[in-house]
N, C-alpha and C positions, 0 to 999 in steps of 0.2 A: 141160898144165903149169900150175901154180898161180900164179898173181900175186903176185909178195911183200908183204907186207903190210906199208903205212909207219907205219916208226915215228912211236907218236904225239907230236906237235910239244909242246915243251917252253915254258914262260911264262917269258916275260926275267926278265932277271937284277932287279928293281928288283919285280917282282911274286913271282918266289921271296925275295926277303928279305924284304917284306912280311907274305908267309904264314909263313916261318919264324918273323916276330918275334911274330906272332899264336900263332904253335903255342906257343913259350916263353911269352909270358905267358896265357895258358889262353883266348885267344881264339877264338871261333868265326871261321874265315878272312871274311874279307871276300869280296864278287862286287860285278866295278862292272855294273850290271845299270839298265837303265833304267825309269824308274817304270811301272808296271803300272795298268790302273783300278784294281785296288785300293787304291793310292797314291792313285791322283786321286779316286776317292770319299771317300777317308779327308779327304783336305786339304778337299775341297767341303765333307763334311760339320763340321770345325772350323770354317771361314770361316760358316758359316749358323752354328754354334753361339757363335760370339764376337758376330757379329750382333744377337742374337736379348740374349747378355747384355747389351750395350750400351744396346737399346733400354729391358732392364727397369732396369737401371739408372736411368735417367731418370727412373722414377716414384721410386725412393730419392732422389733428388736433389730432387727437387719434394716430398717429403714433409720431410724434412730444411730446404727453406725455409719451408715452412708451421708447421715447430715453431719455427724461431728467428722467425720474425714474433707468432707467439703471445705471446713472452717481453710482459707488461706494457709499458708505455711510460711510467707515473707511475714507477716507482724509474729508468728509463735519462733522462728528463727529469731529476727529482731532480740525480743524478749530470754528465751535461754540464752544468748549470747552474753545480755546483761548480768544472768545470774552466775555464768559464768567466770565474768570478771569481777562478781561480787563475791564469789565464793561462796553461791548459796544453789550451787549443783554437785553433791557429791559431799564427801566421800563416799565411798559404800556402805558404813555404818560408822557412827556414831554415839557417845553413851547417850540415855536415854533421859540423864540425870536421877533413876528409881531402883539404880540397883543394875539393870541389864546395857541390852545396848537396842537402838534401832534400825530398821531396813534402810537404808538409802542407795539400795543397790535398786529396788524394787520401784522406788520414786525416779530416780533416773532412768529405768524402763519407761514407765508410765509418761513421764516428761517427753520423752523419745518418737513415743509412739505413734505412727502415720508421719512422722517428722519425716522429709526429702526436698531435694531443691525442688523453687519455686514453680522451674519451665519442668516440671518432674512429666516426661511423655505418658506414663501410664493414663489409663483413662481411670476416674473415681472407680466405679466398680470395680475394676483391677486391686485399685488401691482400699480399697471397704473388703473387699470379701479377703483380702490375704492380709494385709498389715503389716507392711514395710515399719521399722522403730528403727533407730540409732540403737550404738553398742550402749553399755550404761559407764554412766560414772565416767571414768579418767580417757577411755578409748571413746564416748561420747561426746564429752568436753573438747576432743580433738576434731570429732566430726561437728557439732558448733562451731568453733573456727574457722573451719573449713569451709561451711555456709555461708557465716557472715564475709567471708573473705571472697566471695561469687563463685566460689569452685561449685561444680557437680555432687551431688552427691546423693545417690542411689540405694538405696539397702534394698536388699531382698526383700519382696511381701511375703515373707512368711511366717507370721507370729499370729498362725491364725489356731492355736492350739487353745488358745481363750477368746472371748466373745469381745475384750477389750472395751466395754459397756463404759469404762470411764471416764472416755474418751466425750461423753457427753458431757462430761462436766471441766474437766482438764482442757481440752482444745479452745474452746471458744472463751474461758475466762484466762487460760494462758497467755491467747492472742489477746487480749483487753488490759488485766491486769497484772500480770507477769507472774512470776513462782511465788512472793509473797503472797501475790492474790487469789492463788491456789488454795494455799494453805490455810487462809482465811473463811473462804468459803466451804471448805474440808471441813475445822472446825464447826463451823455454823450447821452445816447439816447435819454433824453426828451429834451437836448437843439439841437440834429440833427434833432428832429420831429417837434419842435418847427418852427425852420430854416424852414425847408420843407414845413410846413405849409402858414407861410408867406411867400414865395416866390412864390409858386402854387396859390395863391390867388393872391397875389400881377400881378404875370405875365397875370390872366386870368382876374381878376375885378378889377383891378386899385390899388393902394397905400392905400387909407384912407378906401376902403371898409375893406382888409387885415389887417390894423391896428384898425380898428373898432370889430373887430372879434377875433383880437389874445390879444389885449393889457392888453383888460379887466383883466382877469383872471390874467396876468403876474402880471402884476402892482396893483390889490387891494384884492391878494389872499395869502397864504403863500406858493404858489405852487410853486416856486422857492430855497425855504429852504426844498422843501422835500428828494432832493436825501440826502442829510446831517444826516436828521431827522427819515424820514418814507420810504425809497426805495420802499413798495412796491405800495404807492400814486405817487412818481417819473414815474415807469413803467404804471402804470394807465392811469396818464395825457399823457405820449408817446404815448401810445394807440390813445389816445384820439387826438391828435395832428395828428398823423400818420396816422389817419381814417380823416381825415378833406383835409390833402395833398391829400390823394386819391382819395377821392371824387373831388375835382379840379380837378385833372390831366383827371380823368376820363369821367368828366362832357364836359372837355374842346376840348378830345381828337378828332383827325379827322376821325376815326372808329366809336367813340361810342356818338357825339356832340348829344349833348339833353338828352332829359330825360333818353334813356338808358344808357348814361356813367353816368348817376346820380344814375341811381338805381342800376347798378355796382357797382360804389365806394362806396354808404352808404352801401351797404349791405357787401362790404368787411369789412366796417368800425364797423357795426351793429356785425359780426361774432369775428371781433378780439379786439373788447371789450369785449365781450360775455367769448371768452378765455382766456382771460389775469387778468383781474379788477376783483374785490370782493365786485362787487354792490357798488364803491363809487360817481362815477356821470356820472353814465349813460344818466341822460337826457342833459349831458353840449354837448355827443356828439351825440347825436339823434338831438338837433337844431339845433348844430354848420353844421352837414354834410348837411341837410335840407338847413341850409342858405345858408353855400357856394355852393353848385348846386345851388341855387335861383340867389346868384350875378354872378356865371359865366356865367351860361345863359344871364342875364342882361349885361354882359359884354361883350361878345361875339353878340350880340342885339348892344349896342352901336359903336361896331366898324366895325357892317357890315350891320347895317340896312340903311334903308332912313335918310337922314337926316332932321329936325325939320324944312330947306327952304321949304322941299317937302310938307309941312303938309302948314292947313289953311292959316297961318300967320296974319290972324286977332288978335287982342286983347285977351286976356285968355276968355273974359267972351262971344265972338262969335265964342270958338270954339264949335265944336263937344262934344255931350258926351265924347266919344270915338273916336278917330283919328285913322285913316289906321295908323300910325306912331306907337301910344302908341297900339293899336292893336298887330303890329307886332311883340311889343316887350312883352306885358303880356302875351301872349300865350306860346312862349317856356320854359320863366321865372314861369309860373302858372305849368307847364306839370313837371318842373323838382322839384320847389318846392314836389309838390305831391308824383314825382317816389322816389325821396329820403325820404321823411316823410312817405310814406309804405315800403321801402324795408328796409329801416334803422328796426324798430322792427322786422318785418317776421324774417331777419336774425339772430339778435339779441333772439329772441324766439325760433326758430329752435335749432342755436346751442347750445344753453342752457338746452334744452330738449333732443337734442341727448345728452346728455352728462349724462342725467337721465338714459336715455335708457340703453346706454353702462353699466352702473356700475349693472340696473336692469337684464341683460341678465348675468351677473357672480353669483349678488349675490341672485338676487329673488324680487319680486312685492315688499317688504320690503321695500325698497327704495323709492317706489311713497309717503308710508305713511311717512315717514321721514322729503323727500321735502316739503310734504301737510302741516307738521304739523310747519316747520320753517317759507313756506310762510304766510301760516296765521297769526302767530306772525308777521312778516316786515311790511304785507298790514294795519293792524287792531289793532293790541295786544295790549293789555290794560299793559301799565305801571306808573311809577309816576310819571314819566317828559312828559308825552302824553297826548294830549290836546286832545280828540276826535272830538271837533266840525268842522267842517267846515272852512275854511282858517287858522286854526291855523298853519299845517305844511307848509304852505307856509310864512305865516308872522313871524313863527321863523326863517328862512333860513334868511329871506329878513334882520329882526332884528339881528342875529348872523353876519351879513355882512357887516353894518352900525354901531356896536356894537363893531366889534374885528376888523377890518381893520382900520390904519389909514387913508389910503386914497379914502378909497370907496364915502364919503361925498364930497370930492373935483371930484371924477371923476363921482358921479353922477350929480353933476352942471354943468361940462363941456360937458356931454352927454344931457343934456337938450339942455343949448345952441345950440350945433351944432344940435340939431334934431331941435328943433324950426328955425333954421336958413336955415336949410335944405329944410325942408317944406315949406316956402315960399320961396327960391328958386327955388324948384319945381313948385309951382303954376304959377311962374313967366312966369317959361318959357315953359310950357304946362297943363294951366291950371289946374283945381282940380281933372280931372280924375288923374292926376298924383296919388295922395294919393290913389287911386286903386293900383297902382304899390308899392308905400310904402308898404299898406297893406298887399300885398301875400308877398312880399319879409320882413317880421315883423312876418308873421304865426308862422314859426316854435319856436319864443321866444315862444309859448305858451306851448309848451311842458314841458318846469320847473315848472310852478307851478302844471299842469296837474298831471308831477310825482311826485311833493310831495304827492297830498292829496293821491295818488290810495297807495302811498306806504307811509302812516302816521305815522306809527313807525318806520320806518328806518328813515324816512326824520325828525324825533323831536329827536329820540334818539342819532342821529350822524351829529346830525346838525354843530357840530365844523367845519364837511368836507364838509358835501354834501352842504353847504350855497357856492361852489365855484359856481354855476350853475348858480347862482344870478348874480353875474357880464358878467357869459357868454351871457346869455340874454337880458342883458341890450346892449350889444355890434349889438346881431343880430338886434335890433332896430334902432342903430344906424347907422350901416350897409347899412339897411333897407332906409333908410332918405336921405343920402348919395349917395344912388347910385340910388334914384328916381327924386332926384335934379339934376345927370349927363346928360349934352345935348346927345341928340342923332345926330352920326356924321356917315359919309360914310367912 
């Protein structure tokens, strides 16, 4: 007698709508199928190939400072000297006209820097790989003088503790068009990176995620009075802005979709902060890159996944933990959140450290002790305005932001509102797994306070600047809220 032959078992109900809704729009079905080596070779082999570009990068970077150190030093003397009898070098800080005050300790750096007399005997390379600057401000103003007047005047190359990447832009429009023309051009980049920004976000996660994420900072920071004020916070935020466009574009791209165009753009993003800024808010764009990869995945999820028919359709409180639906969509959104939140520092630590390297292979091991001894002061160093304990440099930031903006009080009630409103929109319309989704795409706000404490004397000493980070954060939550509450559509 023959053995009946069992019928073959049929795939629940949540994975037959699934493939039905793949069959209707010309999907090839999906298999949840676990990654194979050939998965893992593939990933091995990017991670060595984003490696490998990192490294060459470096030498762009180092070539890129040896041209802007070339730019002459008689027309960029010329020029400071004007501004110094115009009175448009200095003071150290100045109000900001928004409540706070601005760096102009930091712009007379930057003004300064590779600045020496003309017949200066070092050779370029001497001068690129260490970074001779003038004092700033009042003891600068005297070394201009001093210049314009044919004296000697030599500084030590040794401000090679930063990559000084600004110099690309600062040197050769210095020499051209003098410190107005600075600040001119300052502005113009950080409102074309600004632009960029929202628009790469805008095109790939919706409207209110992009405005959730840029507005912040615009609107309850004095980041808009800096090319005016501080150019070289104007070039920073560009950075800053510029790394966020490219992470979108890249996240978004149809080469690099998912987490490898994510860990592409942060880590381009991660290196050309790294080059350009002088540690003023590094972590606004380590979260900002993190979230935008997080919402463009999300976004890119909502416009080509299943749609929320396909799922249970019961009531919130009879669905699933977890839904094929919200599955579909936490997992690319989790993969890029992550690729961008490590490739964002790798880069960022890389090139910061080639850039030790460089200056150690001219001038000698001398250099690590130099680095050693200023990071210890930024992470720890005991001063009078430094709180040692435990959340103090984060509740100053938080307090300097609520304290010197006038509108951060008004824009954190409306970010309340819309999170609270959001959230249960969300729950409405896919249950409370949703707030899983909020959750990963909200992670990376956590990196601001993270970098206060690790860096507790930077973050209490120059809390006037670095409290921008505050409102960036608060943005990527809202963000976060916003694009967890969007239906998912085909």
């Amino acid at each position: 007698m023959t053995a009946p032959v069992p019928a073959p078992s049929r795939p629940p109900p949540s994975t037959r709508r699934s493939l039905r809704a793949d069959e209707r729009a010309g999907r090839p079905a999906r298999r949840s199928l676990p990654p194979g080596p050939g998965a893992l070779r593939a990933t091995g082999r990017f991670a060595a190939e984003w490696v490998v570009a990192l490294v060459l990068l470096q030498l762009v970077l180092l070539a890129g400072l040896i041209g802007a150190q070339a730019v002459p030093n008689g027309p960029i003397v010329d020029r400071l000297a004007q501004a110094v009898a115009d009175g448009d070098y200095g003071p150290a800080y100045v109000s900001d006209g928004m409540g706070g005050r601005a760096d102009r300790f930091t712009e007379c750096v930057e003004l300064g820097y590779g600045v020496s007399s003309p017949d200066d005997p070092r050779s370029l390379w001497f001068r690129a790989t260490g970074g001779p600057r003038l004092e700033s401000c009042d003891a600068g103003a005297a070394q201009v003088r001093a210049l314009a007047a044919g004296e000697q005047v030599l500084p030590p190359a040794t401000y090679y503790r930063y990559w000084n990447g600004y110099a690309l832009v600062s040197r050769p429009v210095l020499a051209t068009l003098g410190v107005p023309g600075v600040r001119m051009v300052s502005g113009a980049l950080l409102a074309a990176a600004g632009v960029a920004a929202f628009a790469a976000l805008r095109r790939r996660a919706g409207t209110a995620a992009a405005c959730a994420l840029v507005l912040p900072v615009a609107v309850s920071t004095n980041a808009l009075a800096m090319p005016a004020l501080a150019f070289t916070h104007a070039l920073a935020l560009a950075a800053i802005a510029a790394g966020v466009a490219l992470t979108a574009v890249a996240a978004g791209s149809a080469r690099l979709r998912g987490w490898r165009g994510a860990a592409v753009g942060a880590g381009g993003a991660g290196a050309l902060l790294a080059y350009t800024d002088l540690l003023t808010t590094p972590a606004m764009s380590w979260g900002l890159c993190a979230a935008a990869a997080g919402a463009v995945a999300r976004g890119t999820a909502t416009r080509r996944g299943p749609s929320e028919e396909d799922d249970d359709g019961g009531p919130a409180g009879a669905r699933p933990a977890l839904s094929p639906v919200l599955a579909s969509v936490l997992a690319p959104v989790l993969a890029s959140v992550l690729a961008a939140g490590a490739a964002w520092p790798v880069a960022y630590g890389v090139t910061w450290v080639s850039r030790w390297l460089v200056a150690a292979a001219v001038q000698g091991p001398g250099v690590f002790a130099a680095v050693r001894d200023k990071s210890a002061e930024r992470l720890d160093g005991a001063a009078r305005a430094v709180d040692p304990s435990f959340g103090a440099p984060t509740a100053a930031n938080v307090e300097r932001w609520l304290g010197t903006a006038p509108t951060a009080w008004p824009l954190l009630v409306v970010a309340a509102v819309v999170v609270v409103v959001a959230l249960a929109l969300a729950v409405q319309r896919g249950g409370a797994s949703r707030l899983l989704l909020a959750a990963v795409l909200a992670a990376p706000a956590l990196v601001v306070p993270a970098w206060y404490e690790v860096l507790s004397n930077h973050s209490q000493v120059h809390a006037f600047f670095t409290y921008r980070s505050v409102p960036a954060a608060l943005g990527v939550v809202v963000a976060a809220c916003v694009l967890a509450a969007a239906p998912h559509r085909r």
